[in-house]
N, C-alpha and C positions, 0 to 999 in steps of 0.2 A: 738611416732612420735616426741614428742619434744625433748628428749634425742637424738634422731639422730641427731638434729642439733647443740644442745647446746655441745655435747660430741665432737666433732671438734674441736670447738672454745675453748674448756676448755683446750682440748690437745697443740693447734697450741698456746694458751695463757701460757700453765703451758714451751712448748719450748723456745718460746722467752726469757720469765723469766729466765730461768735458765741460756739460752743463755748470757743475759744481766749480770747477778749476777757471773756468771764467765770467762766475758771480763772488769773485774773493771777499766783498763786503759781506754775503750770507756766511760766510766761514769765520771772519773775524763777529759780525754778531753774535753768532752761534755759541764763539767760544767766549767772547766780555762778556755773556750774558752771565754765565754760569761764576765768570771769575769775581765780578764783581758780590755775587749772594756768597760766595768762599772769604773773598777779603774784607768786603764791608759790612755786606749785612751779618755775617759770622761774628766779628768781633762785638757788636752790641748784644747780637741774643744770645752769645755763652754766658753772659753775665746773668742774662736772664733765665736759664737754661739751669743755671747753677755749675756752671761746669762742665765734665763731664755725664754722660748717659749712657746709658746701658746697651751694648754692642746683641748682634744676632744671638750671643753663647752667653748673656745674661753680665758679662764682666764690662766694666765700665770703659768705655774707649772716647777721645778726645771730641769736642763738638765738631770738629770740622771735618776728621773722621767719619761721624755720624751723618753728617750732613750732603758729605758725597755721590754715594751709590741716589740720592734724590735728587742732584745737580746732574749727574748723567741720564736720569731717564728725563730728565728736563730737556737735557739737548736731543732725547730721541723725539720728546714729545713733538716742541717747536719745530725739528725739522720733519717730523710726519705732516702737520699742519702743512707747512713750507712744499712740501711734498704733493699733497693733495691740491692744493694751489695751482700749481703747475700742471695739474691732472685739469682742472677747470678750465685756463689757460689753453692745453690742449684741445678742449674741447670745441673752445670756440674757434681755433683759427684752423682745426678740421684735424689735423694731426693724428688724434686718437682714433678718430673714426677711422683713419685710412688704416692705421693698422691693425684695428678689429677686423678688419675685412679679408686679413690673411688666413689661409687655411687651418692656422692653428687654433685651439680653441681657443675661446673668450677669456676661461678662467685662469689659462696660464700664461696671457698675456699680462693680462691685469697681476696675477702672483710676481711675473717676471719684474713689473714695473713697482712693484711693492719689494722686492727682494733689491732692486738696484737703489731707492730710496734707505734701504735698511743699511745696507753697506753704505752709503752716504753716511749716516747718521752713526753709525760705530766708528766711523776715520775720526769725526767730531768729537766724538765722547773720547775716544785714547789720545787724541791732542787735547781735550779739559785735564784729563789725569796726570799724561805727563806736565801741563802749566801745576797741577794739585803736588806735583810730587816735589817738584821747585821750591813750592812754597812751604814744602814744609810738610806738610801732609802726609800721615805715616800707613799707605796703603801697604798691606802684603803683597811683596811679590807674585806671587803664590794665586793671588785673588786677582791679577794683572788678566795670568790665562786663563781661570776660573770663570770670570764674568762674559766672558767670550761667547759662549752658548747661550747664555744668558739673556745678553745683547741682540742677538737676532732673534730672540722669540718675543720681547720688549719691542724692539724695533717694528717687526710684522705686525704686532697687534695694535701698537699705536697707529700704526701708519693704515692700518685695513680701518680704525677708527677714525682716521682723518681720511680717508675714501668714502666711507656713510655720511659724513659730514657734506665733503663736497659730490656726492649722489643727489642734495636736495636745495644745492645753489645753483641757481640759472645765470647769473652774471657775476661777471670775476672780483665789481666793485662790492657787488656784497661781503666777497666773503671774507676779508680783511678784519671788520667788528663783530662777527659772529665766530670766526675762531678766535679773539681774545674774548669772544662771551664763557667757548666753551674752557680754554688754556687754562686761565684763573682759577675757575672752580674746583676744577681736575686738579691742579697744582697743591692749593690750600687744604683742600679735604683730603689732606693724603699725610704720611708719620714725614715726608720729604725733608720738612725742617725741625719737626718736632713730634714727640712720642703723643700716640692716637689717646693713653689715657689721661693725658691730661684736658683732651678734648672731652672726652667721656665725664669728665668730670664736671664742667660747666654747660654742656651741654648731649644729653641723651641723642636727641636727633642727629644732629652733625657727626656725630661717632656712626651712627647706623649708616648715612649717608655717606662718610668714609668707606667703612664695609665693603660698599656695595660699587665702589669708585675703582674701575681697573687698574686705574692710576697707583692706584695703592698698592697692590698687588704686582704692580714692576718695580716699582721703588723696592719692595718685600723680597722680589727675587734676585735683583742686583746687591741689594745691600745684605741677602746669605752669599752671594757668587763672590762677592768682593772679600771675605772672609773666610773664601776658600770652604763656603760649608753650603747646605740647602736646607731654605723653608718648602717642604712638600707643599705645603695651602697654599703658598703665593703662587709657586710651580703650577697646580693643579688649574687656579681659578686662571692664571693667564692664558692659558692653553684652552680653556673654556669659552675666555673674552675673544680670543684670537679666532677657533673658529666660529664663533656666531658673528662677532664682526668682519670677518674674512668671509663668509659664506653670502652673508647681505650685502656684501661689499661688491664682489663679484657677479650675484645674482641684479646688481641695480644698474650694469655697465650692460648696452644692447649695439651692435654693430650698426644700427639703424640710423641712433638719435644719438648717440655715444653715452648719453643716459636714461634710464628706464623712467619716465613719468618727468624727464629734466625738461624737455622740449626744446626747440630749436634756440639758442642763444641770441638775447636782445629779448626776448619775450617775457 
């Protein structure tokens, strides 16, 4: 009985792997992405920043410090996108269909193929950190194994967010400018690079519509995990986003059409 379940997850994990380990250009994006906003765009906005800013426990800690734990849910985000893509990708050329079709359920095929994207995307994020810790970057130890837990609950819910996403593309060429319609948004309305009240200050809205941005609330819980401590509210609301995006996520995947209301691909 338990090999039926684990023998899935080993397969749908040994694919992704391999997936991963021979698109080595996704792996180096993945990671210039993040180093480049550490090395470059860091050095002009500390200036702008004033310095230093204010860490999880109120004491002031270095901008690139600050800027971290937002550089890693970056790399979870992009590769949940990256992720779902593939899920699209699968759809058309039958893939997914065939293995909805195995006697296991729906929703723990789909979790299996969301937990092997997650682990993808945590190998990504502890090779950003150790490039951060190279350069200087004075992460806690401490917050190394901390963020761990962290990581895969970040990880799940972006990536069940990038499965709703591609729930409602029918062709794979779409969905290339519709996830940097969503990526962007999600990115900017978040503290990732900078504190949410200085947003609040020129603008009421854009603050509210932070808020309410899950994006925020992983940035929130990475950047207590990374300092070896916990934000309960970021904890609470990601676990909130994760199962109502997980639950729609799941509910929108049909063994039939491989998505619910997607229709046959080309259409």
């Amino acid at each position: 009985m338990t090999s039926r379940w684990l023998l899935p997850l080993q397969g749908i994990l040994i694919r992704e792997a391999l997936r991963f380990l021979q698109q080595r250009e996704r792996f180096f994006a993945a990671l210039v992405r993040p180093v480049i906003w550490l090395v470059i765009f860091a050095t002009g906005l500390r200036a702008a920043m004033g310095g230093n800013l204010a860490g999880p426990d109120g004491q002031p800690i270095p901008y690139e410090l600050y800027i971290a734990p937002g550089l890693c849910a970056m790399v979870q985000l992009f590769n949940g996108m990256q992720s779902s893509l593939s899920l699209v990708y699968d759809r058309e050329m039958g893939s997914m269909r065939m293995l909805l079709t195995t006697p296991l359920p729906r929703w723990y095929l789909i979790f299996c193929r969301l937990l092997a994207g997650t682990v993808v995307s945590i190998l990504q994020v502890y090779a950003f950190l150790i490039v951060a810790l190279l350069f200087g970057v004075a992460i806690p130890w401490a917050g190394l194994i901390a963020v761990l837990p962290a990581l895969v609950l970040t990880g799940l819910m972006l990536g069940s967010l990038g499965l709703l996403l591609a729930a409602r593309i029918r062709q794979l060429e779409n969905f290339a400018g519709i996830m940097n319609f969503v990526i962007f948004p999600m990115f900017f309305l978040s503290p990732a690079l900078y504190p949410l009240d200085g947003m609040r200050a020129s603008s009421e809205v854009l603050y509210w519509l932070a808020q309410i941005n899950p994006f925020t609330h992983a940035v929130g819980l990475l950047r207590g995990a990374l300092h070896a401590g916990l934000d309960a509210a970021a904890l609470g609301f990601t676990l909130i986003a994760l199962a109502i995006a997980g639950g729609f996520a799941m509910w929108a995947y049909t063994p039939a059409r491989g998505l619910r209301g997607g229709g046959p691909p080309g259409r």
